[in-house]
C-alpha positions as CSV (number, residue, x, y, z in Angstrom):
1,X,111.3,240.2,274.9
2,X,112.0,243.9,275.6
3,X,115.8,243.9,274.3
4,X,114.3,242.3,270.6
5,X,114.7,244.5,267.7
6,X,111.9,246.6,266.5
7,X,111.0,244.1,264.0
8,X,107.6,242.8,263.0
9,X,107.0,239.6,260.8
10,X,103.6,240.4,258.9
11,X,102.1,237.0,257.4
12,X,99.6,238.6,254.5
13,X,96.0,236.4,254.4
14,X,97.6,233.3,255.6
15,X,95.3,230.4,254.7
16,X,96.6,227.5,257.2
17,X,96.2,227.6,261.1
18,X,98.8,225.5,261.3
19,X,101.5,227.9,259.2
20,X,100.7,230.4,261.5
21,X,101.8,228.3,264.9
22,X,104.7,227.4,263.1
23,X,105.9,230.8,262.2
24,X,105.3,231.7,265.9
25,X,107.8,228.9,266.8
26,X,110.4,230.1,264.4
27,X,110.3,233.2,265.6
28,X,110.5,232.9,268.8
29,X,113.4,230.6,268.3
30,X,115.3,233.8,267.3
31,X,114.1,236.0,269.7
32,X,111.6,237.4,268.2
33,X,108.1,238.3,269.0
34,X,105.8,240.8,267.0
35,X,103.4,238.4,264.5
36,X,101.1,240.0,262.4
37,X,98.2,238.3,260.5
38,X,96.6,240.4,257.6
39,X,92.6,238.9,257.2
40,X,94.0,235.6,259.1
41,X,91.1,232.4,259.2
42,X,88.3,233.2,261.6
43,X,89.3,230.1,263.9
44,X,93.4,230.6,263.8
45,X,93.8,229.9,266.7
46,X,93.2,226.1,267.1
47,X,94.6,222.6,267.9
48,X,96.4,222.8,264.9
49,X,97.8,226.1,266.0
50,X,98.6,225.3,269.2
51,X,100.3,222.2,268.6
52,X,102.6,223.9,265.6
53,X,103.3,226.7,268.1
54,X,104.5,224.6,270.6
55,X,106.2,226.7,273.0
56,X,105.5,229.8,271.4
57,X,101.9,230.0,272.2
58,X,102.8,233.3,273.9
59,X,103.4,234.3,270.8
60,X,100.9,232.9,268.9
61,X,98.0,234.7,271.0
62,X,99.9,237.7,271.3
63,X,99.6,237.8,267.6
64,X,97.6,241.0,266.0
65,X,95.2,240.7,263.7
66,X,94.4,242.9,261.1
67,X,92.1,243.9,257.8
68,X,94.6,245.3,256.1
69,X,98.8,245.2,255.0
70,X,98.5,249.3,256.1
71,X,97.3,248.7,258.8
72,X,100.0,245.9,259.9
73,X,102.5,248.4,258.1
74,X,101.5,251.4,260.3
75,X,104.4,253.4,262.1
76,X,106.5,251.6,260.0
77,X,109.5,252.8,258.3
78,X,111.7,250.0,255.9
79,X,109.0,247.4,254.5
80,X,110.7,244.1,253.4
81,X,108.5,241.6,251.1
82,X,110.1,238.1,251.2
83,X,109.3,235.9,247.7
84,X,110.7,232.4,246.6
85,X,111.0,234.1,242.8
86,X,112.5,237.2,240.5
87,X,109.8,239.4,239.8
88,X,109.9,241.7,236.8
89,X,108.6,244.4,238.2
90,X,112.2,246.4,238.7
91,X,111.6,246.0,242.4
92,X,115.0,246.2,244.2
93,X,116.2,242.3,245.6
94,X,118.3,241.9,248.4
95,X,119.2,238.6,249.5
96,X,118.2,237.6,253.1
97,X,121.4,238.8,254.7
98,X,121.5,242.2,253.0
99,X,117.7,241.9,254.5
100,X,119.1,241.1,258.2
101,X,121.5,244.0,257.7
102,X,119.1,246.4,256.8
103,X,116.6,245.6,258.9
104,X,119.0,245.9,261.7
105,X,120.3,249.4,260.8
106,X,117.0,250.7,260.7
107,X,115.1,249.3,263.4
108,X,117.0,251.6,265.9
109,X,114.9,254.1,264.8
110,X,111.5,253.1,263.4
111,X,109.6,249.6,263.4
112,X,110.5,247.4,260.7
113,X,108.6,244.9,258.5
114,X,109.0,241.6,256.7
115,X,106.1,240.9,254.9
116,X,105.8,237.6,253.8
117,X,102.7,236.6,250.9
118,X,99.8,233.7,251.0
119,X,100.9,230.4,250.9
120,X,100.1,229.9,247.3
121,X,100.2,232.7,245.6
122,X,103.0,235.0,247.9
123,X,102.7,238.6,247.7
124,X,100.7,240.5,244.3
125,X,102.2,243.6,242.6
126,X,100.0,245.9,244.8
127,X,101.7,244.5,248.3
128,X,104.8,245.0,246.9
129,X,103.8,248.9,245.6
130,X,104.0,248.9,249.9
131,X,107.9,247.5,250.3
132,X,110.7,249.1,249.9
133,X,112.7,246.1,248.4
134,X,111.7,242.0,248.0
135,X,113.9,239.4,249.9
136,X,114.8,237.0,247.5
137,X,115.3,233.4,248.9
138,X,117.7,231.3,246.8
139,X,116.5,228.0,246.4
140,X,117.4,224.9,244.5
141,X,115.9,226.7,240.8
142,X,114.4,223.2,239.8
143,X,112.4,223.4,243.1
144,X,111.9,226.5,245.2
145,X,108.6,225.9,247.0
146,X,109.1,227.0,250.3
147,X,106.9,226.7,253.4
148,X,105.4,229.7,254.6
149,X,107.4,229.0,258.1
150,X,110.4,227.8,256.5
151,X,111.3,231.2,254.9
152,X,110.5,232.9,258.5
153,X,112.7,230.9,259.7
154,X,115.5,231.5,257.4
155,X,114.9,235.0,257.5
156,X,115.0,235.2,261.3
157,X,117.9,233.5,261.6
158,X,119.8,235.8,259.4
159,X,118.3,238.6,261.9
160,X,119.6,236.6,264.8
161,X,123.5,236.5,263.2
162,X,123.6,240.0,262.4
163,X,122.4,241.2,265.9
164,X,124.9,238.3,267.7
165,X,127.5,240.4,265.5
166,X,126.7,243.1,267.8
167,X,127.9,245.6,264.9
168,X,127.8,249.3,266.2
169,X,126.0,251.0,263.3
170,X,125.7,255.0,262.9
171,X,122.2,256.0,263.7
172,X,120.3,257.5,260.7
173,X,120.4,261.1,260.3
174,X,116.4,260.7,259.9
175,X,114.1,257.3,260.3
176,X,112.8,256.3,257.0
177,X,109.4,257.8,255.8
178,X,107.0,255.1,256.3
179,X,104.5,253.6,253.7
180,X,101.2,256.1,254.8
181,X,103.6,258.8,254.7
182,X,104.9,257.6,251.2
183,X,101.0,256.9,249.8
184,X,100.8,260.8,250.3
185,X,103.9,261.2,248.6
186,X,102.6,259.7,245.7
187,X,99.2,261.3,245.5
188,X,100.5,264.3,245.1
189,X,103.2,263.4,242.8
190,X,100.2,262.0,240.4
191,X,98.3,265.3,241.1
192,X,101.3,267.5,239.6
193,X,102.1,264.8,237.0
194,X,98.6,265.3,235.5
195,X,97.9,268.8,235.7
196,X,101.3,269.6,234.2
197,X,100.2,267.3,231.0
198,X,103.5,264.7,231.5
199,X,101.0,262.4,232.6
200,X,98.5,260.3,230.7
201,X,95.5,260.7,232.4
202,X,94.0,257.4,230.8
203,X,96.9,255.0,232.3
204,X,98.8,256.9,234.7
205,X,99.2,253.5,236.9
206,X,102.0,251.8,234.7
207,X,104.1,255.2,235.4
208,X,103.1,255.4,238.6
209,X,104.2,251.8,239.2
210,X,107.7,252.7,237.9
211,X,108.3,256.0,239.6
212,X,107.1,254.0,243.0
213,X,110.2,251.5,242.3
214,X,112.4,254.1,241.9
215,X,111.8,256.1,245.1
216,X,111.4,253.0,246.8
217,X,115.1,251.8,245.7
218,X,116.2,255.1,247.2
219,X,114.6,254.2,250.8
220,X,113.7,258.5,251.3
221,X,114.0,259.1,255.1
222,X,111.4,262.0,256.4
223,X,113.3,264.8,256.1
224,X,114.1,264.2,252.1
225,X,110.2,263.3,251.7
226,X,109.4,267.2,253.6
227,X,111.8,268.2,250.3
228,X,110.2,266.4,248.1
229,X,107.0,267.7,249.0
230,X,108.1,271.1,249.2
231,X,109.3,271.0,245.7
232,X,106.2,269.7,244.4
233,X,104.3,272.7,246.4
234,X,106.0,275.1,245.0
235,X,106.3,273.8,241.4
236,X,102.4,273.8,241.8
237,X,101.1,276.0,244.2
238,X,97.8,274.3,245.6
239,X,98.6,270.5,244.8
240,X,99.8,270.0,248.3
241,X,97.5,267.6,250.7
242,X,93.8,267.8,250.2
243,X,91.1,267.4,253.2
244,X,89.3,264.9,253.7
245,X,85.5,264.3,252.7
């Protein structure tokens, strides 16, 4: 499916063999291909699998398995996190057609991802730290349970209407700066934030967290993170990366 968008769906620690054929049906329905599986089951791939794939089993042993939501996230530029509630974490919601639109616009230029959380649980504060904005699903208030495929799908198919739209979008002047590229971002943003004293070097996560939403609401393309830096370099001469051990 070489004329698909650049967009990968990333299922985080999915617990049910059977979820995962299924989400390789939906997407494929839409014309979609990439699947990622953060820490899947040993044995996903199975009867169960199989049979829920149907005829997506291309897909479903095409999928790549990962240890980790970087990993699956690397190269990446706009990060997506779907949920079935409001969090109160002052992460930006858009609604999945804002999602489809965005995820469109920016795919042109760097991968995308929709990350989508464990079946019962969905995604925890610190895979959200990794998105730029959650997709919000609005379902029935007095019952929103939603199948782990089930919101693929519904997701997908708003991707599928918005590319059948055919809309010509301006490129980006610059691709969005990735999540790795970000988690640099921030280290050295804590490093200046606690050496210049505005910092409380006992909890500096709760700031952290917030500071994280607000850049994140901004979705900073590369060339404004290279400012960003830069102005951090010379505000502190020295903070800038550090090498590895």
């Amino acid at each position: 499916m070489s004329s698909a968008p650049d967009i990968r769906f990333v299922l985080f620690e999915p617990t049910h063999p059977g979820n995962i054929g299924s989400v390789a049906r939906a997407i494929k329905t839409m014309g979609f291909d990439q699947l990622y599986l953060v820490n899947p089951p040993p044995e996903y791939i199975c009867p169960d699998s199989r049979a829920m794939a149907s005829g997506a089993q291309d897909v479903l042993h095409g999928a790549r398995a990962v240890a980790s939501l970087p990993e699956a996230l690397e190269g990446c530029g706009l990060v997506l996190g779907a949920s079935a509630r409001h969090r109160r974490i002052g992460c930006p919601e858009v609604d999945p057609r804002e999602c489809a639109r965005q995820a469109m616009e920016n795919a042109a230029s760097k991968p995308v991802a929709l990350v989508f959380g464990p079946e019962r649980s969905g995604l925890a504060n610190e895979q959200l730290d990794l998105c730029s904005a959650i997709v919000y699903i609005p379902a029935n208030p007095d019952y929103s349970s939603l199948n782990l495929s089930q919101a693929v799908q519904i997701l997908a198919y708003e991707l599928r209407q918005q590319q059948i739209l055919e809309r010509e979008l301006p490129p980006r002047e610059s691709p969005l700066a990735g999540p790795a590229a970000m988690e640099l971002f921030y280290e050295h943003f804590e490093r200046v934030l606690l050496a210049s004293g505005f910092l409380n070097p006992q909890n500096p996560r709760h700031l952290m967290r917030r500071l994280r939403r607000l850049f994140n609401r901004a979705q900073v393309d590369e060339n404004e993170l290279n400012i960003l830096r830069g102005i951090l370099s010379a505000v502190a001469p020295g903070s800038g990366p550090r090498p590895k051990p």
